[in-house]
N, CA, C and O atoms as CSV, one atom per row, in Angstrom:
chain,resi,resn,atom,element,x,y,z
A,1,UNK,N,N,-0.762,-35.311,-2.167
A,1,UNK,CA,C,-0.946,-35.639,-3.574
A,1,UNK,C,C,-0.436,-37.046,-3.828
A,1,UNK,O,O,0.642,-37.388,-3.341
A,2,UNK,N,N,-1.172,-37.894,-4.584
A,2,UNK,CA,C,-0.333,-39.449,-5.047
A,2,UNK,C,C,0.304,-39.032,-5.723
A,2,UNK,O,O,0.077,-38.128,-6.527
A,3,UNK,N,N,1.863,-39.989,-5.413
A,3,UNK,CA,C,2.718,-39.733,-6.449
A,3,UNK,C,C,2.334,-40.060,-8.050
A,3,UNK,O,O,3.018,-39.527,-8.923
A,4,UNK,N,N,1.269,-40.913,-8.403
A,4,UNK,CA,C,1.093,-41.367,-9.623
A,4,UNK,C,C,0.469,-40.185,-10.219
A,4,UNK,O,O,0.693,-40.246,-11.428
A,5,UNK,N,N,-0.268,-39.045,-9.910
A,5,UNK,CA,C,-1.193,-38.131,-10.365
A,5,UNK,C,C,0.018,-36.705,-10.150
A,5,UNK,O,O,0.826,-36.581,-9.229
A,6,UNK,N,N,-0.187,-35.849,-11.215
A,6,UNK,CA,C,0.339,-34.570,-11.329
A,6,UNK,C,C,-0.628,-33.209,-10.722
A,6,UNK,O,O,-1.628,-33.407,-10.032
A,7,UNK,N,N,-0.436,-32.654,-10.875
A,7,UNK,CA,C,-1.649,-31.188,-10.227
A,7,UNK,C,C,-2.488,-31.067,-10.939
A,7,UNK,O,O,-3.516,-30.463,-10.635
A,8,UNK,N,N,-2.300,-31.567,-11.998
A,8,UNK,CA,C,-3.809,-31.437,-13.388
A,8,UNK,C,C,-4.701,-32.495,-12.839
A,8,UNK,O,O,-5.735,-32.625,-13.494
A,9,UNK,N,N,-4.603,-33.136,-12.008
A,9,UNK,CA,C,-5.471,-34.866,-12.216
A,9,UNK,C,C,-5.433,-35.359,-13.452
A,9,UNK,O,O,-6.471,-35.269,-14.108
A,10,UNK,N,N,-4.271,-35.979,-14.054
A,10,UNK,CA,C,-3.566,-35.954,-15.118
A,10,UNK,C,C,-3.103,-37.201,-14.771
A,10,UNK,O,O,-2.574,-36.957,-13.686
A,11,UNK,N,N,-2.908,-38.701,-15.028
A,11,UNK,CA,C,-2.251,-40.018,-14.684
A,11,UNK,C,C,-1.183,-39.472,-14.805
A,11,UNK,O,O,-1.118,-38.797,-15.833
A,12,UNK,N,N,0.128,-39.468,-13.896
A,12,UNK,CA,C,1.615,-39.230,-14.609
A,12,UNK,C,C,2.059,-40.425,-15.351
A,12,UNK,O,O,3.195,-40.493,-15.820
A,13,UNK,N,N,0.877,-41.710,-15.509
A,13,UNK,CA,C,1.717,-43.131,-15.773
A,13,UNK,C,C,0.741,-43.093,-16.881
A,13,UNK,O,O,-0.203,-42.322,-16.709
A,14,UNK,N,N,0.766,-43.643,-17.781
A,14,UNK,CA,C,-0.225,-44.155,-19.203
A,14,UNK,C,C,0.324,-45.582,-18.837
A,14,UNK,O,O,1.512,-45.901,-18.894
A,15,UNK,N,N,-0.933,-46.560,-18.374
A,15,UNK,CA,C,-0.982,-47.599,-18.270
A,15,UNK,C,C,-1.805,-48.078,-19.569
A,15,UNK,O,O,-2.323,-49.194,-19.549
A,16,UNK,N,N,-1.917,-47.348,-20.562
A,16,UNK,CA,C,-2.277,-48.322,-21.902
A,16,UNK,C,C,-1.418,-49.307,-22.240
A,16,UNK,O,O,-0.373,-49.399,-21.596
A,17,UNK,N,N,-1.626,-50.008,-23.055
A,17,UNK,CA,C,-0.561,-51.357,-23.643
A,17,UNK,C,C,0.194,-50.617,-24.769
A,17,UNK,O,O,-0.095,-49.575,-25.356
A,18,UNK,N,N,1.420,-51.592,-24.922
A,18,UNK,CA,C,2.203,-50.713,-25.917
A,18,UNK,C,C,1.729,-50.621,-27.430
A,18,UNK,O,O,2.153,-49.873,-28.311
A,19,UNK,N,N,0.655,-51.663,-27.494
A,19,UNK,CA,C,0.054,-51.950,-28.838
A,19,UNK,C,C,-0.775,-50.956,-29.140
A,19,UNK,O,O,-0.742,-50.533,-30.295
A,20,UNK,N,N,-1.606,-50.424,-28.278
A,20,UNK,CA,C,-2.280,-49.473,-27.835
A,20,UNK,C,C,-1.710,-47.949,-28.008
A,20,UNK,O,O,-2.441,-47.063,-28.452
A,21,UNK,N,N,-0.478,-47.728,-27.660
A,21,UNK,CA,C,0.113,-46.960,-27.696
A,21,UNK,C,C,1.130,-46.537,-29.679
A,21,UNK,O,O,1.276,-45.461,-30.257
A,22,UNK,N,N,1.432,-47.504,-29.951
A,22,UNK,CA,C,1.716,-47.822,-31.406
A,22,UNK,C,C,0.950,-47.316,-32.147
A,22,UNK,O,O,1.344,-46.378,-32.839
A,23,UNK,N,N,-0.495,-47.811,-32.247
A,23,UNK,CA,C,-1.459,-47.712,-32.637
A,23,UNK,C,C,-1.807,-46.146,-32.665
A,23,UNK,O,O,-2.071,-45.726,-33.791
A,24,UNK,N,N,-1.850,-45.280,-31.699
A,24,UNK,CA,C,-2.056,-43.653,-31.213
A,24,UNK,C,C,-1.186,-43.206,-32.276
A,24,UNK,O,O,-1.663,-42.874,-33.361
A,25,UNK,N,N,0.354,-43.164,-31.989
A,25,UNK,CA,C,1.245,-42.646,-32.336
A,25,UNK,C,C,1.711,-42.943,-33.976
A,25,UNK,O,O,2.303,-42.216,-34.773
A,26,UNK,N,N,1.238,-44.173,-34.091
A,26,UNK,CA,C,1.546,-44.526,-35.608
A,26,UNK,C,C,2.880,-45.151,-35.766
A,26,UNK,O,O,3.538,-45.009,-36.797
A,27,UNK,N,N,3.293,-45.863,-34.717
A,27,UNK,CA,C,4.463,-46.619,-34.901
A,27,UNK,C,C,4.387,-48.032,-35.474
A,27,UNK,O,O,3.810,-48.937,-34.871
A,28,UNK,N,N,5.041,-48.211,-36.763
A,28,UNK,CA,C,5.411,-49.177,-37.363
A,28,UNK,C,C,6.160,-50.141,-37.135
A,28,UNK,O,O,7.023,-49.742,-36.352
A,29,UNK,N,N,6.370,-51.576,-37.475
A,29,UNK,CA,C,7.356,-52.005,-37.542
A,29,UNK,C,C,8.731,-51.643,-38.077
A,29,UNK,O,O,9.842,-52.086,-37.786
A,30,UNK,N,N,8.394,-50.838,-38.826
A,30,UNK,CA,C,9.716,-50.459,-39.517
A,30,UNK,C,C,10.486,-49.527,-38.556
A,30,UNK,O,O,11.714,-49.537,-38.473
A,31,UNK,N,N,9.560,-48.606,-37.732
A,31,UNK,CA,C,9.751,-47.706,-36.809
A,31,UNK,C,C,10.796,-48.249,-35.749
A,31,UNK,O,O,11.802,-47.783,-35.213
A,32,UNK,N,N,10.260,-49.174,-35.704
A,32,UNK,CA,C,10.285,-50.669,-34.063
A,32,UNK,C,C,12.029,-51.182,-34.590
A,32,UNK,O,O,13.002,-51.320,-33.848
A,33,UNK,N,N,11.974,-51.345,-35.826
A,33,UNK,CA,C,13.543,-51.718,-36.146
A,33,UNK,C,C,14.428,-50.734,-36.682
A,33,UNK,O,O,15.565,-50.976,-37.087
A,34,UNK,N,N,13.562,-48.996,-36.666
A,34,UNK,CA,C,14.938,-48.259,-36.894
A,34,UNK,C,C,15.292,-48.513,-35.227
A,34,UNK,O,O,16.189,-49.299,-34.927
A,35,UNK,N,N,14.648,-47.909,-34.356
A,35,UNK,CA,C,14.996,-47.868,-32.727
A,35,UNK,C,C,15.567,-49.010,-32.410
A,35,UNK,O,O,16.432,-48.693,-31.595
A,36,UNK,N,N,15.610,-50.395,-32.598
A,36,UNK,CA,C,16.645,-51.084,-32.318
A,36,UNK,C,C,17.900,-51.214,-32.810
A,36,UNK,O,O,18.802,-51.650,-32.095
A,37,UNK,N,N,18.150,-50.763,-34.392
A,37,UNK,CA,C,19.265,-50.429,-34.550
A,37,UNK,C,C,19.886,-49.597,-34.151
A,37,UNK,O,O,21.082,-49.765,-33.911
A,38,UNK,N,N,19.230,-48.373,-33.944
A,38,UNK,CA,C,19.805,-46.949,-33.275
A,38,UNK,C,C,20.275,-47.513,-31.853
A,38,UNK,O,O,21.378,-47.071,-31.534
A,39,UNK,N,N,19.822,-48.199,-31.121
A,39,UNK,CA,C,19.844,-48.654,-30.050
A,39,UNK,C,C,21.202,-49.939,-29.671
A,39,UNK,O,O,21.417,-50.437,-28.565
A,40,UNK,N,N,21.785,-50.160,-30.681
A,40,UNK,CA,C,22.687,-50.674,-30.935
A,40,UNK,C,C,23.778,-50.361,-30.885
A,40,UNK,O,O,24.704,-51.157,-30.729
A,41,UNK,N,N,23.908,-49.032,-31.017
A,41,UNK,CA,C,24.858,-48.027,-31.331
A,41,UNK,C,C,24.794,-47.141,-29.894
A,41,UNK,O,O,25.869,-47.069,-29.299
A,42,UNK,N,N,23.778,-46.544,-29.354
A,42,UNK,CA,C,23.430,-45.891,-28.405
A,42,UNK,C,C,23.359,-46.522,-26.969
A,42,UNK,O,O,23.690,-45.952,-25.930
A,43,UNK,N,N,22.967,-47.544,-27.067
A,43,UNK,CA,C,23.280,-48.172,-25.914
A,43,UNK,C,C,24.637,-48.844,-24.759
A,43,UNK,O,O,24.734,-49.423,-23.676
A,44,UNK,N,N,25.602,-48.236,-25.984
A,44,UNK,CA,C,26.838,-48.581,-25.103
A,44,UNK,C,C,27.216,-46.985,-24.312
A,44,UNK,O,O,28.036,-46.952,-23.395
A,45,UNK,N,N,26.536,-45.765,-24.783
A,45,UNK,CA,C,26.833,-44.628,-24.161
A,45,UNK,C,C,25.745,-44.011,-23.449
A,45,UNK,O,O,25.793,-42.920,-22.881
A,46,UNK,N,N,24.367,-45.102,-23.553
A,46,UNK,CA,C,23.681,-44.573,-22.287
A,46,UNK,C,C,24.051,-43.639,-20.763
A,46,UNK,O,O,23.761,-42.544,-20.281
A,47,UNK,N,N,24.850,-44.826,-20.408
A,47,UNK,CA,C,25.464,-43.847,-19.160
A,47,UNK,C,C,26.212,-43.266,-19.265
A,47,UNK,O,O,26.915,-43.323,-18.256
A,48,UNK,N,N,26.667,-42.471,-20.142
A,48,UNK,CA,C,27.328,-41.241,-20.417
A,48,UNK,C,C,26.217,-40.230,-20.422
A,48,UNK,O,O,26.050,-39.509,-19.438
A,49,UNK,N,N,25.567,-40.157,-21.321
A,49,UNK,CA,C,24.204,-39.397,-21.999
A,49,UNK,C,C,23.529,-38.760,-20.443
A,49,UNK,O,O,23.345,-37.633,-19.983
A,50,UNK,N,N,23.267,-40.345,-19.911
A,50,UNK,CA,C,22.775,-39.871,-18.713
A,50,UNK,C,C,23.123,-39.202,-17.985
A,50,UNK,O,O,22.535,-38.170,-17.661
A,51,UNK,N,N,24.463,-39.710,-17.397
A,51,UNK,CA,C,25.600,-38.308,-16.908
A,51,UNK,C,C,25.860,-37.094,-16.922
A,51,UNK,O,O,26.070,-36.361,-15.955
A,52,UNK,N,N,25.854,-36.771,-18.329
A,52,UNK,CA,C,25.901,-35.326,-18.829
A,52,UNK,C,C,24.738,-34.418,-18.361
A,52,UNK,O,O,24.756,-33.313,-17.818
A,53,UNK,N,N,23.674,-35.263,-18.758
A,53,UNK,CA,C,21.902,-34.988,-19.017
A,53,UNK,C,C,21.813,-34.307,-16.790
A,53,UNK,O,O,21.342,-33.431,-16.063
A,54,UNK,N,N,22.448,-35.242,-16.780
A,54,UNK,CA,C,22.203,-34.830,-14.718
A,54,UNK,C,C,23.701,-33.781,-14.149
A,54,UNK,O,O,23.706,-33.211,-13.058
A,55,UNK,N,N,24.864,-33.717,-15.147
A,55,UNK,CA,C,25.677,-32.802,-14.872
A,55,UNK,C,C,25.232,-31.311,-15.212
A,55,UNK,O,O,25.547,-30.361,-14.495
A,56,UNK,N,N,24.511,-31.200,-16.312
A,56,UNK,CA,C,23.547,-29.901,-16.471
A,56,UNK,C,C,22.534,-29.865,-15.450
A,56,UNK,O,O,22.522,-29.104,-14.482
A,57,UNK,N,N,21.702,-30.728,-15.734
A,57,UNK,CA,C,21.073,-30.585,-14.641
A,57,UNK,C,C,21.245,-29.604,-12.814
A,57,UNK,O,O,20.436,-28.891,-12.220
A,58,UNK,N,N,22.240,-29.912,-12.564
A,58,UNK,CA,C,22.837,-29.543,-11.704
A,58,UNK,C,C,23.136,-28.481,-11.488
A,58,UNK,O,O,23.296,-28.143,-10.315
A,59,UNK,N,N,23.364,-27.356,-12.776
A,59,UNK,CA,C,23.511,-26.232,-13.072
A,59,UNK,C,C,21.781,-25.661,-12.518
A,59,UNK,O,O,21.739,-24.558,-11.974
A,60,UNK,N,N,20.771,-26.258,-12.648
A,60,UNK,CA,C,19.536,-25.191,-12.866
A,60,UNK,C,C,19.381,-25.151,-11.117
A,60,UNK,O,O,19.747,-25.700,-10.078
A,61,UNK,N,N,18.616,-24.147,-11.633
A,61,UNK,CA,C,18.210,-23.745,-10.240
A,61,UNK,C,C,17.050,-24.648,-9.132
A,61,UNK,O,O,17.089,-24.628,-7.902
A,62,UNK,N,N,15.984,-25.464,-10.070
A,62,UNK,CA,C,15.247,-26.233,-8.773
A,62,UNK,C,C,15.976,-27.176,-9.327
A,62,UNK,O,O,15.675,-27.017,-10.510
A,63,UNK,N,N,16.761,-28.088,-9.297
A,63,UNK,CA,C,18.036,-29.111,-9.007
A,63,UNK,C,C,17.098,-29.511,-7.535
A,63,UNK,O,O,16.090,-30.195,-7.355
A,64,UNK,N,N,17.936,-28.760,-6.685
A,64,UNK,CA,C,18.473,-29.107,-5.296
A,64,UNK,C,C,16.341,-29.458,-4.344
A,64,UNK,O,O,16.014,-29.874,-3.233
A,65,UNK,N,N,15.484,-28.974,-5.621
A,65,UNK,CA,C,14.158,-29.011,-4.904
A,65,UNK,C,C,13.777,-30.754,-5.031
A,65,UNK,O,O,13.015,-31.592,-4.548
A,66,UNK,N,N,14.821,-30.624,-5.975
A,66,UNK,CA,C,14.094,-32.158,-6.458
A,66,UNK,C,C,15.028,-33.559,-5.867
A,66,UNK,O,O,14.668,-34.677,-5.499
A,67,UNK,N,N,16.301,-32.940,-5.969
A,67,UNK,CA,C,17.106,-34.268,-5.711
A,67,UNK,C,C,18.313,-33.825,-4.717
A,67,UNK,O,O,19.507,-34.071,-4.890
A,68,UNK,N,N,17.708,-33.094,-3.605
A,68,UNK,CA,C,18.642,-33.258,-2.526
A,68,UNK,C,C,18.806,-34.386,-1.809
A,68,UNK,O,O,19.809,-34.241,-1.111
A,69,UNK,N,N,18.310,-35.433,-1.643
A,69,UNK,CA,C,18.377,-36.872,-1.051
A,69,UNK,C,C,19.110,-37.534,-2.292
A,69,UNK,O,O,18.752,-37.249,-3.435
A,70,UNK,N,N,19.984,-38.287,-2.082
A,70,UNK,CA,C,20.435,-38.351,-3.229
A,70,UNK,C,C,20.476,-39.740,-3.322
A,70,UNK,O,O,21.229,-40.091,-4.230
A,71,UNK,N,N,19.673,-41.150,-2.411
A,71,UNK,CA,C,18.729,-41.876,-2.573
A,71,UNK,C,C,17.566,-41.397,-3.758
A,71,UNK,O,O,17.458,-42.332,-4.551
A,72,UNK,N,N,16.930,-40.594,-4.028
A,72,UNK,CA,C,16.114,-39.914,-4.702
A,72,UNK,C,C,16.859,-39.903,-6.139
A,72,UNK,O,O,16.469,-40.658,-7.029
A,73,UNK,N,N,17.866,-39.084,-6.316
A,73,UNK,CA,C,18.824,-39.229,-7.168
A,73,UNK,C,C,18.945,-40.390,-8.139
A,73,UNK,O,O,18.498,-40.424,-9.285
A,74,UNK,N,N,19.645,-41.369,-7.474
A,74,UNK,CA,C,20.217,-42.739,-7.946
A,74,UNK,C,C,18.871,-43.476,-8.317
A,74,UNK,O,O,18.803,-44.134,-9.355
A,75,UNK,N,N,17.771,-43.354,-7.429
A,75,UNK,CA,C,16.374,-44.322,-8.040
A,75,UNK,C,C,16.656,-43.716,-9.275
A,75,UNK,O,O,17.318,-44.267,-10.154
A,76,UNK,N,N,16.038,-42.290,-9.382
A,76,UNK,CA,C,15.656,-41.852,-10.454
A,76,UNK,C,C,16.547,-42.090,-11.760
A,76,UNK,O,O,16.192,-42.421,-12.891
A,77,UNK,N,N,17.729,-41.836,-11.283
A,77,UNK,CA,C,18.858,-41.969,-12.667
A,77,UNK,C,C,18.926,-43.779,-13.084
A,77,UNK,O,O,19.153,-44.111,-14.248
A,78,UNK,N,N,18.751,-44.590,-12.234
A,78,UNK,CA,C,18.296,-45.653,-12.272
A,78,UNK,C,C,16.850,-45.848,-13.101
A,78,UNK,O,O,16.984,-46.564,-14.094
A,79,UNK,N,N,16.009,-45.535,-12.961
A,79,UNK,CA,C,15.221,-45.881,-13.411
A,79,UNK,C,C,14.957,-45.082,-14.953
A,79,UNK,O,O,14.300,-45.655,-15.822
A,80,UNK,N,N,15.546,-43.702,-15.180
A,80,UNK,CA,C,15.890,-43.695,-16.563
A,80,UNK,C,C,16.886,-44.322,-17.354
A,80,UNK,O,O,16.825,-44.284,-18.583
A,81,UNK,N,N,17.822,-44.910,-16.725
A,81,UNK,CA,C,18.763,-46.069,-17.212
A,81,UNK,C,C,17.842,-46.722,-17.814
A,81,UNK,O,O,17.553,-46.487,-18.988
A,82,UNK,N,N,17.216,-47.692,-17.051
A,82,UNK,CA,C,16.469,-48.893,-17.533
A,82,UNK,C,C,15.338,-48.633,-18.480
A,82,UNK,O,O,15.040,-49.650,-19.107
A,83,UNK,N,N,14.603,-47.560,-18.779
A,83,UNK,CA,C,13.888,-46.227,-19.613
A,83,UNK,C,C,14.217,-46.579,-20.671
A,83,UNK,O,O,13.488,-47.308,-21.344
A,84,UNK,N,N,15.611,-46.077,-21.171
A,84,UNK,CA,C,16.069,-45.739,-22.453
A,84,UNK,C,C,16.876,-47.420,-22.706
A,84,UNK,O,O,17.155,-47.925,-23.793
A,85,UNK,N,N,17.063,-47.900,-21.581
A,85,UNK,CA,C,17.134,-49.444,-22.404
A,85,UNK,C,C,16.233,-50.269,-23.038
A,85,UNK,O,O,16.197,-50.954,-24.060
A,86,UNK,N,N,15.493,-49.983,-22.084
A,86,UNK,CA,C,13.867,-51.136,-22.706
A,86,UNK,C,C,13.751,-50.169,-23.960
A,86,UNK,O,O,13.750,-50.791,-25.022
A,87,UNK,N,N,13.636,-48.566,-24.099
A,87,UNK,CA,C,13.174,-48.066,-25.025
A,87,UNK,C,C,13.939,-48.709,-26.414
A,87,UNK,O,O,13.407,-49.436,-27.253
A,88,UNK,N,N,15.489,-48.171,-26.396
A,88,UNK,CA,C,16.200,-49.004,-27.584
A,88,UNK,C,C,16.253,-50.356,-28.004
A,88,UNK,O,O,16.576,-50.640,-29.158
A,89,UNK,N,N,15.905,-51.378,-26.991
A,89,UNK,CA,C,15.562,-52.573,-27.523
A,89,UNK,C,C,14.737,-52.855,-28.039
A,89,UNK,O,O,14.774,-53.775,-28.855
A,90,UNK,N,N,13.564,-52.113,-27.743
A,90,UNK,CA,C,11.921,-52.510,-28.338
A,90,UNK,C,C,11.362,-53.689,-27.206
A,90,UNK,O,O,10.480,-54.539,-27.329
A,91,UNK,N,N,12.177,-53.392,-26.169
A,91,UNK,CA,C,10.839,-53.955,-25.830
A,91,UNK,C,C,10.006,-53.645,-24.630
A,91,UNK,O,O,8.912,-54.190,-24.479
């Protein structure tokens, strides 16, 4: 299976533009500057959030299907780091 595609033949990636995406969802500017303020505030406890979010994690049962390499792990928690940063900044 490519990693980019799910079992549905489903893109797992939406390579639309974010304008594109705004546009779908109905996000405003005004929208665009509550999330950076929120993001102001939230962004100094990202990696906490995250922490917690993967200390439960840990509790479920396919855990260990997904992130026994724990190279695998760190990308991933890495790359939702950087996720919810770009997300709170807007950009």
């Amino acid at each position: 299976m490519n990693l980019s595609e799910n079992s549905y033949d489903i893109p797992a990636v939406d390579h639309r533009s974010a304008k594109v995406l705004q546009g779908l969802y109905k996000i405003d500017e005004t929208d665009l500057s509550l999330i950076k303020k929120s993001g102001s505030l939230m962004l100094p406890q990202v990696e906490d959030i995250v922490g917690n979010w993967y200390s439960w994690l840990e509790t479920q049962p396919e855990y260990e299907q997904f992130f026994s390499d724990q190279r695998i792990l760190n990308h991933v928690r890495q790359k939702q780091h950087n996720y919810w940063q770009e997300f709170m900044t807007g950009d």
